[in-house]
TIMIPA-153956 format. One line per 5 residues: number of its first residue (from 1); their letters; for each residue y negated, z, x negated of N, C-alpha, C. Coordinates in nm, 3 decimals. Atoms other than C-alpha are relative to their C-alpha. Layout:
BEGIN
NUM> a> Y:Z:X:Y:Z:X:Y:Z:X; ...
***
This chain:
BEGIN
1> xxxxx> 0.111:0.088:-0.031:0.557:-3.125:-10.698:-0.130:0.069:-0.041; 0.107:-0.061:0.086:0.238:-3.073:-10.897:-0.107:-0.085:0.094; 0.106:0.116:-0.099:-0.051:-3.172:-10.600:-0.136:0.111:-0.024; 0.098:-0.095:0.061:-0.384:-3.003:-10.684:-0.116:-0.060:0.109; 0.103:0.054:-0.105:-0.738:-3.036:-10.445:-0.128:0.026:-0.109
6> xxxxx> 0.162:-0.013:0.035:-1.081:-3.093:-10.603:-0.114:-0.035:0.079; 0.128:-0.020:-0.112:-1.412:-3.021:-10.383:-0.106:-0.061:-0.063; 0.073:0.015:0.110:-1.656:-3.230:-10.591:-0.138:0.052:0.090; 0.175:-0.051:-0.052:-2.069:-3.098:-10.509:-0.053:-0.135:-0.074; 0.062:0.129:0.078:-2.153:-3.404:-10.803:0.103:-0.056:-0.115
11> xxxxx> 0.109:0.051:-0.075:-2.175:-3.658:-10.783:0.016:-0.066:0.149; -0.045:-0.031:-0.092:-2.158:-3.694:-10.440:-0.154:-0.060:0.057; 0.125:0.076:-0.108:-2.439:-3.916:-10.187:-0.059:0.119:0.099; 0.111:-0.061:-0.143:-2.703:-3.795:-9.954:0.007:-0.104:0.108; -0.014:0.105:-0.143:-2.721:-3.987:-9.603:-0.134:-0.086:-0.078
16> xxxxx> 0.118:0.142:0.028:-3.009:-4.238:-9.794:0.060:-0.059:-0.119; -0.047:0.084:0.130:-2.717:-4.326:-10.096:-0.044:0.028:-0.100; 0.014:-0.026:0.136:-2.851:-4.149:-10.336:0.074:0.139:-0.071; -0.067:-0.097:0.034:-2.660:-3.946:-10.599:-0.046:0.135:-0.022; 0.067:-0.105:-0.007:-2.707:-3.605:-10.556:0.094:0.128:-0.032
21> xxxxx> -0.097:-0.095:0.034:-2.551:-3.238:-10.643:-0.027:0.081:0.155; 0.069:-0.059:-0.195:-2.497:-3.069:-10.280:0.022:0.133:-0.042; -0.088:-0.142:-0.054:-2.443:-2.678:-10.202:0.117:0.036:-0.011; -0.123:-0.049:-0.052:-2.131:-2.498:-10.247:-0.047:0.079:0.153; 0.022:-0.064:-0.120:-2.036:-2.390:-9.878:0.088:0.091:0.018
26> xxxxx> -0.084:-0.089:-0.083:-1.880:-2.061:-9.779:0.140:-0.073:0.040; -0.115:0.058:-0.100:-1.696:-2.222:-9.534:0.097:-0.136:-0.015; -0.099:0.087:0.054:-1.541:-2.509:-9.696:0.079:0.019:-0.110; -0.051:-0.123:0.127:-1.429:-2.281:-10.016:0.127:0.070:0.121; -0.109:-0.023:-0.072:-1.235:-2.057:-9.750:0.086:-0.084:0.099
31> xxxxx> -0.083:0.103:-0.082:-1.115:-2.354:-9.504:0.139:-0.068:-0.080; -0.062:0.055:0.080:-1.003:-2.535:-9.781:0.106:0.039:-0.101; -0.103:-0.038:0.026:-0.795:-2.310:-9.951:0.089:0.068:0.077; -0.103:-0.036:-0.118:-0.648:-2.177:-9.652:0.116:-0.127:0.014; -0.071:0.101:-0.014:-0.530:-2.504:-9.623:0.104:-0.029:-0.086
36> xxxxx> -0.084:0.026:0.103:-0.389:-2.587:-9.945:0.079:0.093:-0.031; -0.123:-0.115:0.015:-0.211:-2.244:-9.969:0.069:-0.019:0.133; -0.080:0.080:-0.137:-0.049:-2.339:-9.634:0.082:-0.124:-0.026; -0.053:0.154:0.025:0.026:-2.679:-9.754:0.069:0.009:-0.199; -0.061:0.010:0.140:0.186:-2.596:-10.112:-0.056:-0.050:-0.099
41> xxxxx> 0.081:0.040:0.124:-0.088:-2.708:-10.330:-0.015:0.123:-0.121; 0.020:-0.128:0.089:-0.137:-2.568:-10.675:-0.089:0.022:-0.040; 0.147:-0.058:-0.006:-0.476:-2.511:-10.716:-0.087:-0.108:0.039; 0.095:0.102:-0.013:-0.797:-2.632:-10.600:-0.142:0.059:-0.104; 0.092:-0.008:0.067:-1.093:-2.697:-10.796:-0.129:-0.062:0.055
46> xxxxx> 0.110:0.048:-0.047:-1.446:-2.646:-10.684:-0.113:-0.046:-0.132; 0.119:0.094:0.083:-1.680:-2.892:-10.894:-0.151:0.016:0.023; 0.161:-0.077:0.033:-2.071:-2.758:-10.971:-0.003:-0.032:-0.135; 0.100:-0.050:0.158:-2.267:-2.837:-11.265:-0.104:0.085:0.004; 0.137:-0.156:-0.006:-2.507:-2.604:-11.128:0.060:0.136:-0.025
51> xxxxx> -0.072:-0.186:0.060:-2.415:-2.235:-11.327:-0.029:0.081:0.094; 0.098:-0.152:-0.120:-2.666:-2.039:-11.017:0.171:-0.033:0.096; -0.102:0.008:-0.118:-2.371:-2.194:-10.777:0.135:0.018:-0.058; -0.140:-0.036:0.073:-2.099:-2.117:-11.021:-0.012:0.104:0.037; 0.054:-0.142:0.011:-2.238:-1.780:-11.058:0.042:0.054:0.182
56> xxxxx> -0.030:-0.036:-0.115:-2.263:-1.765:-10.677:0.205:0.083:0.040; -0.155:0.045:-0.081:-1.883:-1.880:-10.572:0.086:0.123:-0.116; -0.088:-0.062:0.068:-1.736:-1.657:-10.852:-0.061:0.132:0.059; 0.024:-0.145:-0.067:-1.888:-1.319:-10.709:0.052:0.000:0.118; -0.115:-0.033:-0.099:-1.752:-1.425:-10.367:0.130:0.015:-0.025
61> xxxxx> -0.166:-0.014:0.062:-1.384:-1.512:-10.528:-0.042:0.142:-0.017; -0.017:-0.140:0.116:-1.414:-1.159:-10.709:0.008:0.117:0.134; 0.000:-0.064:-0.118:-1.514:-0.990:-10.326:0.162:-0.015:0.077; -0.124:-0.034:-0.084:-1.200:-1.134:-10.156:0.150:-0.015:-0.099; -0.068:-0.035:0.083:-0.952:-1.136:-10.498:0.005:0.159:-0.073
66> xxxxx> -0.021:-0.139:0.053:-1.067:-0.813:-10.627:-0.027:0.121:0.084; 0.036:-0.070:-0.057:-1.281:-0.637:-10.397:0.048:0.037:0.114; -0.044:-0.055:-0.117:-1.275:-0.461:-10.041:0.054:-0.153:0.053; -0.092:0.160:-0.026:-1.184:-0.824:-9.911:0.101:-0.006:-0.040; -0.121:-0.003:0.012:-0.876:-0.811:-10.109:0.093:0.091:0.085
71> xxxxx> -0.105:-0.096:-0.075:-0.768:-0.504:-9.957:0.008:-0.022:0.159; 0.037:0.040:-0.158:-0.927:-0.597:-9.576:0.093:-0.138:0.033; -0.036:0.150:-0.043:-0.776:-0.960:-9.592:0.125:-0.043:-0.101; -0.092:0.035:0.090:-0.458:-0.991:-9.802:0.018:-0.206:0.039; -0.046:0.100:-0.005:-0.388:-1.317:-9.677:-0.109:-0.127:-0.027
76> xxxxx> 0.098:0.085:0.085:-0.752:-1.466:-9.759:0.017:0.028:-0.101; -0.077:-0.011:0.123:-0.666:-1.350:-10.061:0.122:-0.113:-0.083; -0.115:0.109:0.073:-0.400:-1.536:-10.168:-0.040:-0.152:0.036; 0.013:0.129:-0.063:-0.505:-1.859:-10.007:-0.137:-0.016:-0.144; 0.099:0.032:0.113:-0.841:-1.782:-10.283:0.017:-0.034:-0.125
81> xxxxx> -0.050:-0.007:0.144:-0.648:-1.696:-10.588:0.020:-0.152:-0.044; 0.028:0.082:0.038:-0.639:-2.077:-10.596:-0.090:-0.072:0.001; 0.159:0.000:0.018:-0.991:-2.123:-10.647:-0.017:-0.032:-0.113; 0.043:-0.033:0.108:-1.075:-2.236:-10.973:-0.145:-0.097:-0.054; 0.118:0.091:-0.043:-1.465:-2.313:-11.005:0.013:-0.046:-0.171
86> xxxxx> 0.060:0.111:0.117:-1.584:-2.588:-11.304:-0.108:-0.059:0.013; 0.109:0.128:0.051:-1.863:-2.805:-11.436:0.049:-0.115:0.051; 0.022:0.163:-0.059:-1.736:-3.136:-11.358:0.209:-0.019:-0.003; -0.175:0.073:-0.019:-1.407:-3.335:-11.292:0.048:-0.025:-0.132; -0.034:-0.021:0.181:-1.360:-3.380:-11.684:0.134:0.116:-0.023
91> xxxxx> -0.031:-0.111:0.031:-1.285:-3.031:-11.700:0.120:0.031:0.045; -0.089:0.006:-0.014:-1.070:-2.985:-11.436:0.155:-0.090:0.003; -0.132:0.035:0.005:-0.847:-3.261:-11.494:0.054:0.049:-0.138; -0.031:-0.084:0.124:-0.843:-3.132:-11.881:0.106:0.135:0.047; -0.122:-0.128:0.016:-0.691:-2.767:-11.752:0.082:-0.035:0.103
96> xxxxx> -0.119:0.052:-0.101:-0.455:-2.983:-11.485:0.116:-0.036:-0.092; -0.055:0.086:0.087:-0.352:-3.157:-11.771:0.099:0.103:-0.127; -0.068:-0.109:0.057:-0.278:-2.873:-12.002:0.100:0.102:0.055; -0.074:-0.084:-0.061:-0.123:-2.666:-11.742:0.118:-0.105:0.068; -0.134:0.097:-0.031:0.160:-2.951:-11.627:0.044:-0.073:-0.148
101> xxxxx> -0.064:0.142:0.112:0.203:-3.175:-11.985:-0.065:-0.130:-0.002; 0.009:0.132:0.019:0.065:-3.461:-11.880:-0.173:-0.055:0.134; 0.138:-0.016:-0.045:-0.272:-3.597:-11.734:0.036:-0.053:0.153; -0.028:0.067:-0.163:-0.286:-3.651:-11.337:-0.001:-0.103:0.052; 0.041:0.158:-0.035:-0.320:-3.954:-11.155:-0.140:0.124:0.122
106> xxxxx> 0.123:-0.077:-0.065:-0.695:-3.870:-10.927:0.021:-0.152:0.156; 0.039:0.049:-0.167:-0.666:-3.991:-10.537:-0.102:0.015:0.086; 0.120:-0.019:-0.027:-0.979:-4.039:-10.381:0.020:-0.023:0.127; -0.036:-0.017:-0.163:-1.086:-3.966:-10.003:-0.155:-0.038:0.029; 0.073:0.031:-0.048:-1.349:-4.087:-9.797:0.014:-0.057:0.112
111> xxxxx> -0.008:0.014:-0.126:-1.470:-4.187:-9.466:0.002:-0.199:0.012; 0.031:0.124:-0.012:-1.519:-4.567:-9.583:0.056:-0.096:-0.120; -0.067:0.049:0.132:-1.322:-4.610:-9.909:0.070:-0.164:0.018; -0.058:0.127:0.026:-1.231:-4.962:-10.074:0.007:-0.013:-0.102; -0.101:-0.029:0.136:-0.994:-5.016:-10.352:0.093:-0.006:0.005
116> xxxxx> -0.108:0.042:0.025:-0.687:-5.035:-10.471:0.100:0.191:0.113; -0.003:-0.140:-0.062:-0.537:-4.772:-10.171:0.158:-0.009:0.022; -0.143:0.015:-0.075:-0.204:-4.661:-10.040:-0.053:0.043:0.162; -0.002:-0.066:-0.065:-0.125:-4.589:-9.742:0.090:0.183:0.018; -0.033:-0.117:0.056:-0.014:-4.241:-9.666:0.157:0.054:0.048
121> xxxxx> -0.164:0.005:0.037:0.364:-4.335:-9.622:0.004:-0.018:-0.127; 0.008:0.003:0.161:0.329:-4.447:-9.956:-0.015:0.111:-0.086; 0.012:-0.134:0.064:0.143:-4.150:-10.098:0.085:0.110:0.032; -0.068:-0.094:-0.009:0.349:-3.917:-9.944:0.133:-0.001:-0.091; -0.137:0.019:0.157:0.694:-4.076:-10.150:-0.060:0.009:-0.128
126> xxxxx> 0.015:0.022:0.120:0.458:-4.112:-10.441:-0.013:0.205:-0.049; 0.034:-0.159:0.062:0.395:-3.737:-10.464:0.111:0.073:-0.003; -0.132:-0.033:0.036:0.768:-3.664:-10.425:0.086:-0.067:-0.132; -0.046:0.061:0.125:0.850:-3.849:-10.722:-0.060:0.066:-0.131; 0.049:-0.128:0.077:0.653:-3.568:-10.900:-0.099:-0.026:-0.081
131> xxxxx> 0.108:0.018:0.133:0.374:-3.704:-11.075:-0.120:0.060:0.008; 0.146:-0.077:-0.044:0.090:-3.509:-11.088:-0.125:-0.038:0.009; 0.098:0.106:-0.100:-0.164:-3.589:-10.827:-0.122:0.117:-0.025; 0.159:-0.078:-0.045:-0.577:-3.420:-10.739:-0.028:-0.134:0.055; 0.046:0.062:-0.094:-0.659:-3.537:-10.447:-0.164:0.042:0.007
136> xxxxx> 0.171:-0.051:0.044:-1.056:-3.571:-10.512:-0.070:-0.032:0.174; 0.120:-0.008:-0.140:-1.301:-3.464:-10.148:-0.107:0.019:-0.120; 0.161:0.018:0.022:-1.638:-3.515:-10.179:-0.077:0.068:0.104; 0.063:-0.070:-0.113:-1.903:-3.305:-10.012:-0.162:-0.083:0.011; 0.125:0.083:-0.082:-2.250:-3.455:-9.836:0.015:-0.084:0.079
141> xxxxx> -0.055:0.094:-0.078:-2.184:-3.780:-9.791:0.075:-0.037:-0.052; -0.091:0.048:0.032:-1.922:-3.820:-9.989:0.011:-0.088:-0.143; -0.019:0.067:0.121:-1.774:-3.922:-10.322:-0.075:-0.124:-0.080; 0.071:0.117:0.048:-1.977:-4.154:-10.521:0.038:-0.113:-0.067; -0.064:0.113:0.053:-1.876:-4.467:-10.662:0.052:0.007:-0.175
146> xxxxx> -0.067:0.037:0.138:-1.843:-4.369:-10.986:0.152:0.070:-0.002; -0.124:-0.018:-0.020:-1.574:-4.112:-10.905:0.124:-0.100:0.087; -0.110:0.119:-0.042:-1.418:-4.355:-10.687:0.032:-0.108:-0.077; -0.034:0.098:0.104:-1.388:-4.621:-10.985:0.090:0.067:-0.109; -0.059:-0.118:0.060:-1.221:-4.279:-11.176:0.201:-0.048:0.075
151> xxxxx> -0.118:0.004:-0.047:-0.930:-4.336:-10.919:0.126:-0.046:0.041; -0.154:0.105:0.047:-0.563:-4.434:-10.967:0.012:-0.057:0.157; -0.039:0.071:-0.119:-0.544:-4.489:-10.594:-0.115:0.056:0.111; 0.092:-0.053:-0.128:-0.767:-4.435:-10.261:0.085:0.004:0.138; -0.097:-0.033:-0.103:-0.625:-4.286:-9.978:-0.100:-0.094:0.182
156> xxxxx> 0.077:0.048:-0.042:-0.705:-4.471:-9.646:-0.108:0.130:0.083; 0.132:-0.094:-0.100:-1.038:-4.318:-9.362:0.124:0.070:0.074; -0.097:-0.058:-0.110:-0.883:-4.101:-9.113:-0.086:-0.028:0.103; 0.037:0.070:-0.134:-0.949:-4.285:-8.792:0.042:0.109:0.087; -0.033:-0.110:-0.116:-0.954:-4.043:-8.453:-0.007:-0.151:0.109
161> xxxxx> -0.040:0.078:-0.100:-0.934:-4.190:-8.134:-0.148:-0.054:0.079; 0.125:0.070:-0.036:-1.327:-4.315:-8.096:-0.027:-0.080:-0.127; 0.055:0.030:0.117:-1.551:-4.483:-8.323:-0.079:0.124:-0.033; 0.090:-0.102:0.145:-1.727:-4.145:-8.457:0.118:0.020:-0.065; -0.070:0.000:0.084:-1.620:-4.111:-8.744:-0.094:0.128:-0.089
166> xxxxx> 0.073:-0.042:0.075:-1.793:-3.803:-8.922:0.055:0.145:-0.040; -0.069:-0.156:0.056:-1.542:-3.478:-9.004:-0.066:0.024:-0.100; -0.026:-0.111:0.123:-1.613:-3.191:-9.232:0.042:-0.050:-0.084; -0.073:0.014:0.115:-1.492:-3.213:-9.567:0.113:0.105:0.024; -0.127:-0.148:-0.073:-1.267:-2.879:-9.449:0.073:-0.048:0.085
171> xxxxx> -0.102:0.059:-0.076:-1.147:-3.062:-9.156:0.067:-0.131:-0.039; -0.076:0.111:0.044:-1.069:-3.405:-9.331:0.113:0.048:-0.111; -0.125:-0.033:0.093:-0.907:-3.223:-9.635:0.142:0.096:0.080; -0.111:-0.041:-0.086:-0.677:-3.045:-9.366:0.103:-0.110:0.039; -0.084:0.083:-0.050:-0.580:-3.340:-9.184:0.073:-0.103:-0.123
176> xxxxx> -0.090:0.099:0.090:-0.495:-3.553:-9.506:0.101:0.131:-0.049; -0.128:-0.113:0.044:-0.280:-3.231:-9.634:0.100:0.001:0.099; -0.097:0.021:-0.141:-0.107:-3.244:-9.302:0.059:-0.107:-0.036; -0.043:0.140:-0.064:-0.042:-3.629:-9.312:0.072:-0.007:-0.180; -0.118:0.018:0.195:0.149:-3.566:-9.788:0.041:0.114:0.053
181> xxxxx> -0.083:-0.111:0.053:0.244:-3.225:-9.733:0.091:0.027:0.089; 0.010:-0.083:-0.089:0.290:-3.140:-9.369:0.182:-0.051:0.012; -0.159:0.032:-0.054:0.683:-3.156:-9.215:-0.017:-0.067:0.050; -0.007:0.124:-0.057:0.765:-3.441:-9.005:0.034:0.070:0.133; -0.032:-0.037:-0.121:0.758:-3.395:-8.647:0.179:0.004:0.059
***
């Protein structure tokens, strides 16, 4: 099973709807691949057209892959090594594409998505049938319409047990990895 995670920064909304490039965050870089190395993903890809925040995120990778961090934290470590930062979603589906044979299908996530969606009984058989998936998060407020018009399918909101509705991008990309990858109770 070829399942891959992309973190897009742009293009990606501000809380007033407009398209914007956000921050890479620390803490959603390590959350997020903790996760996906936990959950059997094969790489994730953090999305920046900004080079200063490329520049950034690759000197941390290099701290906990090469540096004292590697040796202090073996197991952040490995959860990083699937880290691989890019310019834009182009790109990484290009080296998804080269590195499996064949180009992915792109599943989009959000707190309010509408489109052509599965649910995630569905997605879960569709990703055992082996076709190679990137499940696209969005960081701010979330994926912008053009990437969501990009996508073969939309996964549904993850509803909790109120009406807020406002997770992390770290904690939503957990719980949807839980609900394709996780074992069955």
């Amino acid at each position: 099973m070829s399942v891959y995670v992309a973190l897009l920064h742009y293009p990606v909304y501000n809380r007033n709807g407009h398209v914007v490039c956000s921050a890479i965050t620390n803490l959603d870089i390590h959350d997020i691949a903790r996760a996906a190395r936990t959950y059997g993903v094969s790489g994730f890809y953090v999305i920046t057209p900004l080079e200063e925040q490329r520049l950034l995120l690759d000197r941390l990778l290099r701290h906990w892959r090469e540096g004292y961090g590697a040796h202090s934290n073996p197991d952040r470590k490995a959860a990083l090594e699937l880290v691989t930062v890019v310019a834009s979603l182009p790109e990484a589906v290009a080296l998804i594409t080269r590195e499996v044979g064949t180009e992915p299908d792109l599943w989009g996530t959000g707190a309010t998505t509408a489109g052509p969606s599965l649910s995630y009984h569905e997605a879960r058989e569709r990703l055992h049938q082996g076709r190679p998936t990137v499940i696209l998060f969005g960081t701010a407020w979330g994926l912008s319409s053009e990437v969501l018009r990009l996508a073969t399918y939309l996964l549904p909101p993850i509803r909790g047990a109120t009406s807020y509705n406002h997770l992390s991008v770290r904690g939503a990309a957990a719980v949807i990895l839980d609900r394709l990858l996780g074992q069955s109770p």
